[in-house]
MOPAC internal coordinates of N, CA, C and O (Angstrom, degrees):
PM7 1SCF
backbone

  N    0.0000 0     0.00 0     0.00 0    0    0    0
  C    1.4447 1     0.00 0     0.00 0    1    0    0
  C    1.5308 1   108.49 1     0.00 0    2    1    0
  O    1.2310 1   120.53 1   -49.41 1    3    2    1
  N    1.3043 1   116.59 1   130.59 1    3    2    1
  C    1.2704 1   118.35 1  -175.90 1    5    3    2
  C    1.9369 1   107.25 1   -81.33 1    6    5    3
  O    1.2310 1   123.50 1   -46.33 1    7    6    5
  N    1.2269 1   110.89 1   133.67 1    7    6    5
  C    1.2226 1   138.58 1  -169.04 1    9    7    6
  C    1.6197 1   109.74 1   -33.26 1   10    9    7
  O    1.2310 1   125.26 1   123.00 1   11   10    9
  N    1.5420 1   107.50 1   -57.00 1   11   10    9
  C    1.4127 1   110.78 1   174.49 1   13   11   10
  C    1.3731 1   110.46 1   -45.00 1   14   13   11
  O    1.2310 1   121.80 1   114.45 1   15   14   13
  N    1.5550 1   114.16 1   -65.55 1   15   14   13
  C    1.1882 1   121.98 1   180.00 1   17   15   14
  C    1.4275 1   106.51 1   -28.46 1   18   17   15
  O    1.2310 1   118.63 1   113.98 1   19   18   17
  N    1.1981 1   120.22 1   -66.02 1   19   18   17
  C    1.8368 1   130.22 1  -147.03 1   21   19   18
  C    1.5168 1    89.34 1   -66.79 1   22   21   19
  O    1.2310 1   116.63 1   128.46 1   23   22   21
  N    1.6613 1   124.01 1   -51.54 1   23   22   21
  C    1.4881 1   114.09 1   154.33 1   25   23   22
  C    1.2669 1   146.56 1     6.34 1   26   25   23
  O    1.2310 1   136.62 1   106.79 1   27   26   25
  N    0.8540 1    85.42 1   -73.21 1   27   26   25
  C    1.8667 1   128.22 1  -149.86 1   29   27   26
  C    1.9450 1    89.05 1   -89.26 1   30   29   27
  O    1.2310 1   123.96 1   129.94 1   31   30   29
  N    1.2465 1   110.00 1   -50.06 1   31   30   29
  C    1.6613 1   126.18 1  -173.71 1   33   31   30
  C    1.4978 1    91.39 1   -58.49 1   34   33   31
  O    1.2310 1   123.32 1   124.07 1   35   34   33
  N    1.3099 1   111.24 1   -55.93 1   35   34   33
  C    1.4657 1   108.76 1  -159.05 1   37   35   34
  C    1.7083 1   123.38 1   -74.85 1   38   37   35
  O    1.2310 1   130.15 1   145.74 1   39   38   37
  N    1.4967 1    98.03 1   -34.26 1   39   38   37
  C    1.7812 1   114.69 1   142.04 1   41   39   38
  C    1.7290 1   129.12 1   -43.29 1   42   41   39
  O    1.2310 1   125.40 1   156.04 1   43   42   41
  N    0.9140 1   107.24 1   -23.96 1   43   42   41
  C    1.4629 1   122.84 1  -178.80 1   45   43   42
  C    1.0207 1   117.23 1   -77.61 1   46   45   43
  O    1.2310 1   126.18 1   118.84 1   47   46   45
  N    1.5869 1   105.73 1   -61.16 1   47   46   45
  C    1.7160 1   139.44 1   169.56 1   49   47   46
  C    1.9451 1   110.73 1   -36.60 1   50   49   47
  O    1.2310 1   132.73 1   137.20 1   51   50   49
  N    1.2909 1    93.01 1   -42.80 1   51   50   49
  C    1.4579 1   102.10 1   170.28 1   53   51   50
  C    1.3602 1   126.70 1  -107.69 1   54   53   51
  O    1.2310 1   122.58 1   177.49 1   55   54   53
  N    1.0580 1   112.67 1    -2.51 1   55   54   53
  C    1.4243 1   103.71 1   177.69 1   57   55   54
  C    1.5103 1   113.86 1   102.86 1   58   57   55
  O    1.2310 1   108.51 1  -162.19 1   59   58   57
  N    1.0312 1   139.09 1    17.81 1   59   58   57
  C    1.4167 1   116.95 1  -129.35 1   61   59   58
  C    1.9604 1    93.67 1  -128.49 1   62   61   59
  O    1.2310 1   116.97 1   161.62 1   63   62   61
  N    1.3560 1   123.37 1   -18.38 1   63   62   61
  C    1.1464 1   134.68 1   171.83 1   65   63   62
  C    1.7141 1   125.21 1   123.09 1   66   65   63
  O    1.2310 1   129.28 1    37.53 1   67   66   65
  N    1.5433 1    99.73 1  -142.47 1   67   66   65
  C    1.4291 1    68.70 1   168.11 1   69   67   66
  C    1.3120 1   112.16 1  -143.73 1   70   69   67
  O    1.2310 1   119.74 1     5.22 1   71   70   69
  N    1.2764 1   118.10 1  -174.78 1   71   70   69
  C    1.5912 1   118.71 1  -147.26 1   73   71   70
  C    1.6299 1   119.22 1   -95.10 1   74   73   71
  O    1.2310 1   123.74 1   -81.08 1   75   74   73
  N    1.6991 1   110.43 1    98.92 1   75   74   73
  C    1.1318 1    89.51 1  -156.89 1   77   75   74
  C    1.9016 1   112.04 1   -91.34 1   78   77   75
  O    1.2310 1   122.12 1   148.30 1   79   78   77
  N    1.2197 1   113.54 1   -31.70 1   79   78   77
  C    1.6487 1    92.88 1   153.04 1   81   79   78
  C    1.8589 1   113.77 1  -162.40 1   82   81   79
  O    1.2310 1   110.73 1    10.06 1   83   82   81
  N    1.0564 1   135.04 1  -169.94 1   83   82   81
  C    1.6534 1   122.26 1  -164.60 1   85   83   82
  C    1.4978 1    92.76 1  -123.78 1   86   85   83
  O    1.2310 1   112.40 1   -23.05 1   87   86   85
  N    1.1892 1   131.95 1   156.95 1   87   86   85
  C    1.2843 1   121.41 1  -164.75 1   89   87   86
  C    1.9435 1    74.01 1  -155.66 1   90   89   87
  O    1.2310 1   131.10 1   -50.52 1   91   90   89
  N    1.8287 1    96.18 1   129.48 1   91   90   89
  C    1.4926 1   117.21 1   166.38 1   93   91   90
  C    1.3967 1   110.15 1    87.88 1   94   93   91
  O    1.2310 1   112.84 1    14.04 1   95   94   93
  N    1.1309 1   131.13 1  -165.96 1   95   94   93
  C    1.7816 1   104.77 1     1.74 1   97   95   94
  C    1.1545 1   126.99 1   -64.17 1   98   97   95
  O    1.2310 1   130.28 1   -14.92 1   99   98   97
  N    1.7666 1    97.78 1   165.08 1   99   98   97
  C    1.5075 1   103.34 1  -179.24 1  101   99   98
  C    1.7560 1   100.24 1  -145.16 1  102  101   99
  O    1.2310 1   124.10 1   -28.11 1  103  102  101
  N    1.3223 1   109.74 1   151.89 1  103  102  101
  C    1.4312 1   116.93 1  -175.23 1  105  103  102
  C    1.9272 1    97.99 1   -75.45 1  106  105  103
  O    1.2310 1   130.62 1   -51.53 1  107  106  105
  N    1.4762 1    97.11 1   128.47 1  107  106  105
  C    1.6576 1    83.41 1   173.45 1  109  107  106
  C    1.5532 1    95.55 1  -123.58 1  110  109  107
  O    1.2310 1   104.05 1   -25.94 1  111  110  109
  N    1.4664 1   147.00 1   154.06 1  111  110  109
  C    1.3311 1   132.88 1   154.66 1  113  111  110
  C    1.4044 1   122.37 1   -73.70 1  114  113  111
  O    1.2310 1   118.82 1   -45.74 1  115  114  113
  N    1.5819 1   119.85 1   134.26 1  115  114  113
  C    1.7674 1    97.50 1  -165.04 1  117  115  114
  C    1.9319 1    93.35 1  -108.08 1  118  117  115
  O    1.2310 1   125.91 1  -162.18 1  119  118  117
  N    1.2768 1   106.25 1    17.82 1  119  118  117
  C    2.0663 1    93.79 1   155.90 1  121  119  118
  C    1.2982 1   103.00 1  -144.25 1  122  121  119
  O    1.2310 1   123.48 1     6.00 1  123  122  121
  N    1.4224 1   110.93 1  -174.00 1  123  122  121
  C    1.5828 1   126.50 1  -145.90 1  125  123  122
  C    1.5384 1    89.38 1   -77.82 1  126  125  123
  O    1.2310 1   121.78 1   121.14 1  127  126  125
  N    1.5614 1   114.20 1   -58.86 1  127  126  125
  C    1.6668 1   133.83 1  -178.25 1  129  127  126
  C    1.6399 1   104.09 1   -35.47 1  130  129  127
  O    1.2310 1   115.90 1   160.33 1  131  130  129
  N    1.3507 1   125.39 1   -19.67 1  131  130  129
  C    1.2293 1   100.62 1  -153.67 1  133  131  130
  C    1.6929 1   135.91 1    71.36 1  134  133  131
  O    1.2310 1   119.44 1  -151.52 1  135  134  133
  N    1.4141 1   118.67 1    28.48 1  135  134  133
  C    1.3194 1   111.11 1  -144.63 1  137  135  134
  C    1.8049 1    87.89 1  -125.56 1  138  137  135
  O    1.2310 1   113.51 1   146.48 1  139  138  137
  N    1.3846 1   129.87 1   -33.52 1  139  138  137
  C    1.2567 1   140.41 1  -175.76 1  141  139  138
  C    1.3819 1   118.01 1  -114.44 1  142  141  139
  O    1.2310 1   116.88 1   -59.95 1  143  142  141
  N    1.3579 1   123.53 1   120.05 1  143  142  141
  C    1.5043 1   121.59 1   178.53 1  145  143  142
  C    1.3968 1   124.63 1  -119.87 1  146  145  143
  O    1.2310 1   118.87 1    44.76 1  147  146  145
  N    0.9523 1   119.76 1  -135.24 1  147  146  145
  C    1.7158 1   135.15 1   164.88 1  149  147  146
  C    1.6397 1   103.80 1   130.97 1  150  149  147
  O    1.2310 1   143.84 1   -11.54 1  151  150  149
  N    1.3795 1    71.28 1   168.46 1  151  150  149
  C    2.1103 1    93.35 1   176.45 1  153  151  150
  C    1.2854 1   116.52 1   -85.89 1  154  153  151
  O    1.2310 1   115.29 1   -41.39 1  155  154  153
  N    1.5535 1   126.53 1   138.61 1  155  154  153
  C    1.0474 1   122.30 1  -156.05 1  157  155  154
  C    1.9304 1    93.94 1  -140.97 1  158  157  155
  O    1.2310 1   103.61 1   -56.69 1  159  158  157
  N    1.1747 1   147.77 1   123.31 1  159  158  157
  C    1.0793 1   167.88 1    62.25 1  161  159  158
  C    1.5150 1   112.22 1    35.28 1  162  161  159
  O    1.2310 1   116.11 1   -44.82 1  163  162  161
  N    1.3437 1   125.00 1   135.18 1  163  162  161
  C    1.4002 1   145.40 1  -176.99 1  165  163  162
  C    1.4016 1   106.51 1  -140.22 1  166  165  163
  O    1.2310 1   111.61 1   -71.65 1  167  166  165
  N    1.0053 1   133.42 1   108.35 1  167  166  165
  C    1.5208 1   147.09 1   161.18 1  169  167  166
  C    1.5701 1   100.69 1   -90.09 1  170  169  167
  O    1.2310 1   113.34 1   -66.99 1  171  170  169
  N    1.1250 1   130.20 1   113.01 1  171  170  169
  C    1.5882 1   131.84 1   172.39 1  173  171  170
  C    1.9439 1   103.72 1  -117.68 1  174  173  171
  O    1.2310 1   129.51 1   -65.40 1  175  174  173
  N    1.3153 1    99.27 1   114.60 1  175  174  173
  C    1.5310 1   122.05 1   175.07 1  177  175  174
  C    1.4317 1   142.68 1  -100.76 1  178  177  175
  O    1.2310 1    93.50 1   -33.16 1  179  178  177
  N    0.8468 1   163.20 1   146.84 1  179  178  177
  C    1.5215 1   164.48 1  -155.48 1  181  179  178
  C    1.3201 1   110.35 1  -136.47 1  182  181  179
  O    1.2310 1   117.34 1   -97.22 1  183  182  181
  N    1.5961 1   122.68 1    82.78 1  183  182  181
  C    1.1521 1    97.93 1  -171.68 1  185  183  182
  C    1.5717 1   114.20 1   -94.44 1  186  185  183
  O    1.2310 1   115.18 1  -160.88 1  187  186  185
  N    1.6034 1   126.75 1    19.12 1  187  186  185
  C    1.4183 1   121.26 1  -174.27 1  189  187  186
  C    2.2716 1    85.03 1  -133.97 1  190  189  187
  O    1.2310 1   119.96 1   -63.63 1  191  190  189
  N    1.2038 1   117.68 1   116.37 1  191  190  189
  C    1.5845 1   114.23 1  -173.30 1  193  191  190
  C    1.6142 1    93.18 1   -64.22 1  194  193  191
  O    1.2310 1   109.08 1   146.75 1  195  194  193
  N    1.5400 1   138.06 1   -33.25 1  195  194  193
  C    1.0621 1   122.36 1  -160.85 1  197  195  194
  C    2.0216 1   108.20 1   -85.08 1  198  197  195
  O    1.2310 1   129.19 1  -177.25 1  199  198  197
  N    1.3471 1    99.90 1     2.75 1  199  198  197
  C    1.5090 1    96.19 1  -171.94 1  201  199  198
  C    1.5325 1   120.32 1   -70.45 1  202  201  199
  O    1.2310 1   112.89 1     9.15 1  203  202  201
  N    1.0219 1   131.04 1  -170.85 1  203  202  201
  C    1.3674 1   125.66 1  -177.07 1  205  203  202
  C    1.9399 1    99.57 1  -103.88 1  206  205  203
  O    1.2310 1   122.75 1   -15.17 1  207  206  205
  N    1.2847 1   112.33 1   164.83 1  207  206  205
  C    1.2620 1    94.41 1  -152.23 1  209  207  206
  C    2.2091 1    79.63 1   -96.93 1  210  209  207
  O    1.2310 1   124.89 1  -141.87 1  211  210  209
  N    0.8965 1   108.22 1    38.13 1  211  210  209
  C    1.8691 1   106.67 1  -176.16 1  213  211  210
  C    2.1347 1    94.25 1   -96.44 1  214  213  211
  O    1.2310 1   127.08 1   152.88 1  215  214  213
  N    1.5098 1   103.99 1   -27.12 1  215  214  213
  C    1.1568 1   128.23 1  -165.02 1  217  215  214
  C    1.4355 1   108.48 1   -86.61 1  218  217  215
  O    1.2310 1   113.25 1  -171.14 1  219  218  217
  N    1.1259 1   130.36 1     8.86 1  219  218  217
  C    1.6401 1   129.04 1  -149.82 1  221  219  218
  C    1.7392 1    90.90 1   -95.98 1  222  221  219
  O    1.2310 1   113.08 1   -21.71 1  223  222  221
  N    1.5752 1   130.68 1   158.29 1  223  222  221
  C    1.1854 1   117.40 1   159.49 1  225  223  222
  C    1.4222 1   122.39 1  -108.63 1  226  225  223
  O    1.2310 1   119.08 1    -0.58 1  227  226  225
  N    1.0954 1   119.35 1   179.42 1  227  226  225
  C    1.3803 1   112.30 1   168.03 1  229  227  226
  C    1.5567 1   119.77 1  -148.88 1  230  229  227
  O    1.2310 1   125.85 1   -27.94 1  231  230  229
  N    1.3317 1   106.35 1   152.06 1  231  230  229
  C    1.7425 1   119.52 1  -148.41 1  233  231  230
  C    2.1405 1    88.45 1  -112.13 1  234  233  231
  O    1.2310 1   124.96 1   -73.01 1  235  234  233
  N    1.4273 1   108.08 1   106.99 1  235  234  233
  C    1.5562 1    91.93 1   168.62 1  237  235  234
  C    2.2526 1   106.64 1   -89.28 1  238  237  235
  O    1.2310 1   137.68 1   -24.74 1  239  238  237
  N    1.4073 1    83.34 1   155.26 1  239  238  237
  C    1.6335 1    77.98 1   178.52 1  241  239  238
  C    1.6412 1    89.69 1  -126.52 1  242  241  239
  O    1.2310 1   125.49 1   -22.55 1  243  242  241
  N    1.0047 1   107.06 1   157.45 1  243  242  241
  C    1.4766 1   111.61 1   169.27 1  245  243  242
  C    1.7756 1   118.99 1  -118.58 1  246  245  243
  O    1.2310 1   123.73 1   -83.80 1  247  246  245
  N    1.0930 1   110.44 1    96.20 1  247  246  245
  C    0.9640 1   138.12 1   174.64 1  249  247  246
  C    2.1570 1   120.40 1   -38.27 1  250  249  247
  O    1.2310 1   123.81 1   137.46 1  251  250  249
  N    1.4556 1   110.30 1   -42.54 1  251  250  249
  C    1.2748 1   118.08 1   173.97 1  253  251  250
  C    1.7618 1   100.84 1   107.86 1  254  253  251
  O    1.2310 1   121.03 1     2.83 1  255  254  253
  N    1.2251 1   115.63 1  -177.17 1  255  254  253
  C    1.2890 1   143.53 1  -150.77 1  257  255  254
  C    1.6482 1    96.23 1   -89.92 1  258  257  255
  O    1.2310 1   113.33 1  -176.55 1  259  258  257
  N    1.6718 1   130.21 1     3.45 1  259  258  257
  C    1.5272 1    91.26 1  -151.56 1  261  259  258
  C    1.7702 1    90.47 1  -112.05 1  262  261  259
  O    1.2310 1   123.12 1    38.89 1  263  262  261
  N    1.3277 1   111.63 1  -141.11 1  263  262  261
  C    1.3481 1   130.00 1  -163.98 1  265  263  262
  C    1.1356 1   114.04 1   -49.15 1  266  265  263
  O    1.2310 1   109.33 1   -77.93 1  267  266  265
  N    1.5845 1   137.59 1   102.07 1  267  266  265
  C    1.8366 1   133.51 1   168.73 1  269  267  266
  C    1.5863 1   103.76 1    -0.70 1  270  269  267
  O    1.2310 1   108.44 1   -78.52 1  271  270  269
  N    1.0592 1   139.21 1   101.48 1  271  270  269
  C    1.4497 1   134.51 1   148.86 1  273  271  270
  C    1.6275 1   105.37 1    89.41 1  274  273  271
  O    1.2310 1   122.05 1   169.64 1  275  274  273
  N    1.2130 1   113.67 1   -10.36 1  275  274  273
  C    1.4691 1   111.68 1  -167.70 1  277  275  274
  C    1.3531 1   120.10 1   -60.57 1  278  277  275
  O    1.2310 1   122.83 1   127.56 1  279  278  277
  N    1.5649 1   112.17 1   -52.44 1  279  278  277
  C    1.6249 1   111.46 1   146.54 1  281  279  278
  C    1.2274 1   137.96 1  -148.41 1  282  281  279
  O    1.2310 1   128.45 1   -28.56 1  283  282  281
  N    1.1750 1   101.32 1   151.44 1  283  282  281
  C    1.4734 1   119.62 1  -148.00 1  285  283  282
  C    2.2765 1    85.44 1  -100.08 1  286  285  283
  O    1.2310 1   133.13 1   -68.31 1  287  286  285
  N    1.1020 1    92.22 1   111.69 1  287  286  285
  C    2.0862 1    98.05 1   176.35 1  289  287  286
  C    1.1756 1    87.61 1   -86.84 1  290  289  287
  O    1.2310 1   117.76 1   -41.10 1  291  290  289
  N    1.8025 1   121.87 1   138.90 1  291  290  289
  C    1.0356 1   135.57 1   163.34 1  293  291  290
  C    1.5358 1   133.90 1   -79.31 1  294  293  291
  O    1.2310 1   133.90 1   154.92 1  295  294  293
  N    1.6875 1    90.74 1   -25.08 1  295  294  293
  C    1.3134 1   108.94 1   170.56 1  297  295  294
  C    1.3925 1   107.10 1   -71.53 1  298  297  295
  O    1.2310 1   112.45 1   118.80 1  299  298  297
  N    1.5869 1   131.85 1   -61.20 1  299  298  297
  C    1.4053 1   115.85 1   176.75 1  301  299  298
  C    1.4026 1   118.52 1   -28.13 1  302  301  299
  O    1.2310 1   118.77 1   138.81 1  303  302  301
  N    1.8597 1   119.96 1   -41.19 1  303  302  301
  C    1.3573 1   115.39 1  -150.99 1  305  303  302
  C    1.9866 1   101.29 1   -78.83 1  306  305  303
  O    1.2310 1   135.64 1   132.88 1  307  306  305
  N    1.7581 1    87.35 1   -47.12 1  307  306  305
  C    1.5854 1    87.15 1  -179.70 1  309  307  306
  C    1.5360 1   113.05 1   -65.30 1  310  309  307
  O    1.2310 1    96.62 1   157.71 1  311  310  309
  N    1.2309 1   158.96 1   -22.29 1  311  310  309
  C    1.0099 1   156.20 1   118.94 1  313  311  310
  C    1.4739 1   129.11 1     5.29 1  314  313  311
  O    1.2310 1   135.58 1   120.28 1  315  314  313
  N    1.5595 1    87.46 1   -59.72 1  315  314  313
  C    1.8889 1   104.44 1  -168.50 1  317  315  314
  C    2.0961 1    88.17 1   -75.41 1  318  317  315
  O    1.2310 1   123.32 1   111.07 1  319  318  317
  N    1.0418 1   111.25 1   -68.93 1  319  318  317
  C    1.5550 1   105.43 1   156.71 1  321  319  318
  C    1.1841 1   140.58 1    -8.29 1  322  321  319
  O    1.2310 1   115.98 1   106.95 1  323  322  321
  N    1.1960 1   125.24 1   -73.05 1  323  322  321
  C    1.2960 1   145.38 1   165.68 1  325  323  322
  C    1.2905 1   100.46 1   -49.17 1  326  325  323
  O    1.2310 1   116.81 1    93.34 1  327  326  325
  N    1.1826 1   123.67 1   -86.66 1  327  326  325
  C    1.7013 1   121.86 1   164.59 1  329  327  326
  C    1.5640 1   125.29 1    -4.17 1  330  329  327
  O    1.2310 1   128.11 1   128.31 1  331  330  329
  N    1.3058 1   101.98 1   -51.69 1  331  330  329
  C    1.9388 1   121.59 1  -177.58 1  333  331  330
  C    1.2523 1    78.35 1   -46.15 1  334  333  331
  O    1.2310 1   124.92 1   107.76 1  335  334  333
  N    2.0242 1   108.15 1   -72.24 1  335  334  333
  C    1.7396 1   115.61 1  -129.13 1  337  335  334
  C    1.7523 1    93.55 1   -71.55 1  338  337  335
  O    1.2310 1   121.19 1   153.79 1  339  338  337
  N    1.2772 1   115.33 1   -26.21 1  339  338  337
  C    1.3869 1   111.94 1  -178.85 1  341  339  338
  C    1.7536 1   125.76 1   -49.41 1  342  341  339
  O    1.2310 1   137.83 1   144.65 1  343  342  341
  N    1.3718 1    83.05 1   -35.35 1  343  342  341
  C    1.5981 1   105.60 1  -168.89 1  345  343  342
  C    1.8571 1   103.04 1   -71.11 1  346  345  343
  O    1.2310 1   129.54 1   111.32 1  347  346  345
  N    1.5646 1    99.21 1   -68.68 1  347  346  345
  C    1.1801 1    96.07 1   161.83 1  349  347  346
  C    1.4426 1   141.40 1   -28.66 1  350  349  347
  O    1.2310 1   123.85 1   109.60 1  351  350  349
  N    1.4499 1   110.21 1   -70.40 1  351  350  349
  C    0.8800 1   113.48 1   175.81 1  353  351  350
  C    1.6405 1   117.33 1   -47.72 1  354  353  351
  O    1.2310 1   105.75 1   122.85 1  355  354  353
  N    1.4533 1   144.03 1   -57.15 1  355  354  353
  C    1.5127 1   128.37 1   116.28 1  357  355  354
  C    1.6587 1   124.22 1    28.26 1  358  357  355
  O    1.2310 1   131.85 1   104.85 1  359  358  357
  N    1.0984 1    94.73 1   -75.15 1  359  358  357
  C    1.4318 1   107.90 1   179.22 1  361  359  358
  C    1.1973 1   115.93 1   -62.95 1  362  361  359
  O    1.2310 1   115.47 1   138.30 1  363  362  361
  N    1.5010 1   126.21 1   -41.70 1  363  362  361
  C    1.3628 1   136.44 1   163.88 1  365  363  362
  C    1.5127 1   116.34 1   -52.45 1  366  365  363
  O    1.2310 1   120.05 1   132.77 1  367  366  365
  N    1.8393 1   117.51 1   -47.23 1  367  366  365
  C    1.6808 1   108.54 1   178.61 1  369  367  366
  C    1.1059 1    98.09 1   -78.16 1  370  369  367
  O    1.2310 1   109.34 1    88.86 1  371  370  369
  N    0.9005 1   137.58 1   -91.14 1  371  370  369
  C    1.6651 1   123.49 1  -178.48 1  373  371  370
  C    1.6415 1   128.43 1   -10.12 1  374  373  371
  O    1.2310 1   123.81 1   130.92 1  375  374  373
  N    0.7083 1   110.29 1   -49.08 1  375  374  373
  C    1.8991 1    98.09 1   152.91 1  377  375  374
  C    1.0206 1   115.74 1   -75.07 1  378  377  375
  O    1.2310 1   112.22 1   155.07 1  379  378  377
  N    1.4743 1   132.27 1   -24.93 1  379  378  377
  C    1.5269 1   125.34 1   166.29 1  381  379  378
  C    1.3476 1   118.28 1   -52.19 1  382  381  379
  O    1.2310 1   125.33 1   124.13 1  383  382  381
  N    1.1572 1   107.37 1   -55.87 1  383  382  381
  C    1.9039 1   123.89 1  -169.53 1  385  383  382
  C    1.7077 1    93.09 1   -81.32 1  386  385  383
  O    1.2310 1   116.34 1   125.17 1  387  386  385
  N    1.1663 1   124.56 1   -54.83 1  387  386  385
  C    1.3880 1   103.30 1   175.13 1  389  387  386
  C    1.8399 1   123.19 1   -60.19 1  390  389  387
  O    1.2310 1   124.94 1   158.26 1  391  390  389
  N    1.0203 1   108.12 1   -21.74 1  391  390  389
  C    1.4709 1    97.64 1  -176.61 1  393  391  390
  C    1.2920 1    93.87 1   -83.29 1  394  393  391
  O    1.2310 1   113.20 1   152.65 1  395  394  393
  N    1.6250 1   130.46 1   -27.35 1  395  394  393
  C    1.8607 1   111.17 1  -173.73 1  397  395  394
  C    1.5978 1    96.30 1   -81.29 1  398  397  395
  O    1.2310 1   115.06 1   168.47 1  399  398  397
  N    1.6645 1   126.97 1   -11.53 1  399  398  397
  C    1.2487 1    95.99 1  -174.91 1  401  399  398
  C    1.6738 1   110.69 1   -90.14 1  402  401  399
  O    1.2310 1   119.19 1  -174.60 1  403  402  401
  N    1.1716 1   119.16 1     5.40 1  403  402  401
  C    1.2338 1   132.75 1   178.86 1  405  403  402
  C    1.5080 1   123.81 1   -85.37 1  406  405  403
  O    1.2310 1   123.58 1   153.06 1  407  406  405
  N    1.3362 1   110.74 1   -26.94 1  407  406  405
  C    1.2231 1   131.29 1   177.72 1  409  407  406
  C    1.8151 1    92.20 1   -88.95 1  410  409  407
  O    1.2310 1   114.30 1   144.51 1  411  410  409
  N    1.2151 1   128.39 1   -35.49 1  411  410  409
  C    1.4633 1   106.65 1   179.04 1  413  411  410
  C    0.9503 1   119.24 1   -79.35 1  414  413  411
  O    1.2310 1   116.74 1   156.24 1  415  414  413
  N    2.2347 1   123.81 1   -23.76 1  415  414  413
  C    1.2204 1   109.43 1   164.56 1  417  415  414
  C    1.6254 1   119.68 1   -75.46 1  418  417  415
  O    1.2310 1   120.59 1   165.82 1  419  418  417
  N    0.8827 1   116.48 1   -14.18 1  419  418  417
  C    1.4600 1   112.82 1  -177.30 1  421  419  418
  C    1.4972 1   114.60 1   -74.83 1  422  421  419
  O    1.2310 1   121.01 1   147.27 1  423  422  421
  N    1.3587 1   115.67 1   -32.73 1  423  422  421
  C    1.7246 1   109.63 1  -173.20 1  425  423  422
  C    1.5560 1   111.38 1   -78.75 1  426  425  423
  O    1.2310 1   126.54 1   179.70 1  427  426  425
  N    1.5188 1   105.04 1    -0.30 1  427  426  425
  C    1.6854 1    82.88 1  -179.92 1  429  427  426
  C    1.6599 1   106.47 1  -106.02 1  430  429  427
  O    1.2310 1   122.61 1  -141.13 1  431  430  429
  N    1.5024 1   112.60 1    38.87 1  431  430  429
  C    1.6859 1   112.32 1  -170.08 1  433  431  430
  C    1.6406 1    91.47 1  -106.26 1  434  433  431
  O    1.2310 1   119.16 1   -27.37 1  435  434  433
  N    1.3331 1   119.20 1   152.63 1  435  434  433
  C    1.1312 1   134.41 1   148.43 1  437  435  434
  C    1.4998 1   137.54 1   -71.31 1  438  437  435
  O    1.2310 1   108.07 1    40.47 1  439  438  437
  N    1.0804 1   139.88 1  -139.53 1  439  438  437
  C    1.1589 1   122.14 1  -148.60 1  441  439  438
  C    1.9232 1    82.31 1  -126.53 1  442  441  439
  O    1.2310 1   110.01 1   174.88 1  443  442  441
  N    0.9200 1   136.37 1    -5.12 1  443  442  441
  C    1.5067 1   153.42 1   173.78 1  445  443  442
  C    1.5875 1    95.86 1   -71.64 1  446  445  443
  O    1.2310 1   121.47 1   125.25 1  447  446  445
  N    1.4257 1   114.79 1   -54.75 1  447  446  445
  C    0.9178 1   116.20 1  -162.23 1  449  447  446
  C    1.7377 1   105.97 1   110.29 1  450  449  447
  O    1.2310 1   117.21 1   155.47 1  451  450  449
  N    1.2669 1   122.92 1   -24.53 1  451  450  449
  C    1.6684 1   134.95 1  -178.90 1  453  451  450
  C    1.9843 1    99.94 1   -69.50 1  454  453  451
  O    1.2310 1   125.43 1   -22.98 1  455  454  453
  N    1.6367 1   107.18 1   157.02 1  455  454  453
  C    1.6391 1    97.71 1   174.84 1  457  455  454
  C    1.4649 1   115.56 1   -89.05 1  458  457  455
  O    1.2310 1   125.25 1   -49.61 1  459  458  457
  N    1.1158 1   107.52 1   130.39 1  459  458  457
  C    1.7833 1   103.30 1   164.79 1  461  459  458
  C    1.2996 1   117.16 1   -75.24 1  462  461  459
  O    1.2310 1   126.08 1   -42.29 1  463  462  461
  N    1.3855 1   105.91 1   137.71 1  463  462  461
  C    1.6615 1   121.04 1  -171.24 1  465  463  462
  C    1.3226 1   109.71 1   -89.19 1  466  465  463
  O    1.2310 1   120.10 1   180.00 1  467  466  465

């Protein structure tokens, strides 16, 4: 299965949109010294088609220490994925439950704006 595809599948799986392109690997250093690195992966996504593309997100995966491009773990990627849609999805009850708990403090105010007891 070609890579985009498996992508793109796993974007789906969650909801999350669609895949607008993979960027790397690329060597990043992960301390100040310079002393620790690895390859790092960019998944960049769209999850609304009508958005502007300034709005797009992006999922880093970290790939590990070994060969420039040599391999790409699938499990890191679906992982780093899953994770996104996890979050999201998160993000989604939590504005759910906060907007109904907002609507329950709000209906018991009067016309002051103060609560009636």
């Amino acid at each position: 299965m070609d890579m985009r595809v498996y992508i793109q599948n796993e974007l789906d799986r969650w909801n999350l949109g669609g895949l607008v392109y993979v960027k790397g690997p690329e060597w990043e250093w992960e301390d100040s010294r310079q002393v620790y690195g690895s390859y790092w992966l960019r998944i960049k996504y769209r999850a609304d088609p009508n958005q502007d593309h300034l709005d797009d997100e992006m999922i880093k995966v970290k790939l590990g220490g070994w060969a420039k491009g040599g391999y790409w773990n699938r499990r890191h990627i679906r992982v780093a994925i899953e994770r996104e849609g996890k979050n999201k999805l998160n993000d989604i009850i939590i504005k759910k439950v906060w907007s109904s708990s907002q609507k329950a403090l709000t209906t018991g105010k009067n016309d002051s704006g103060a609560f009636e007891l």
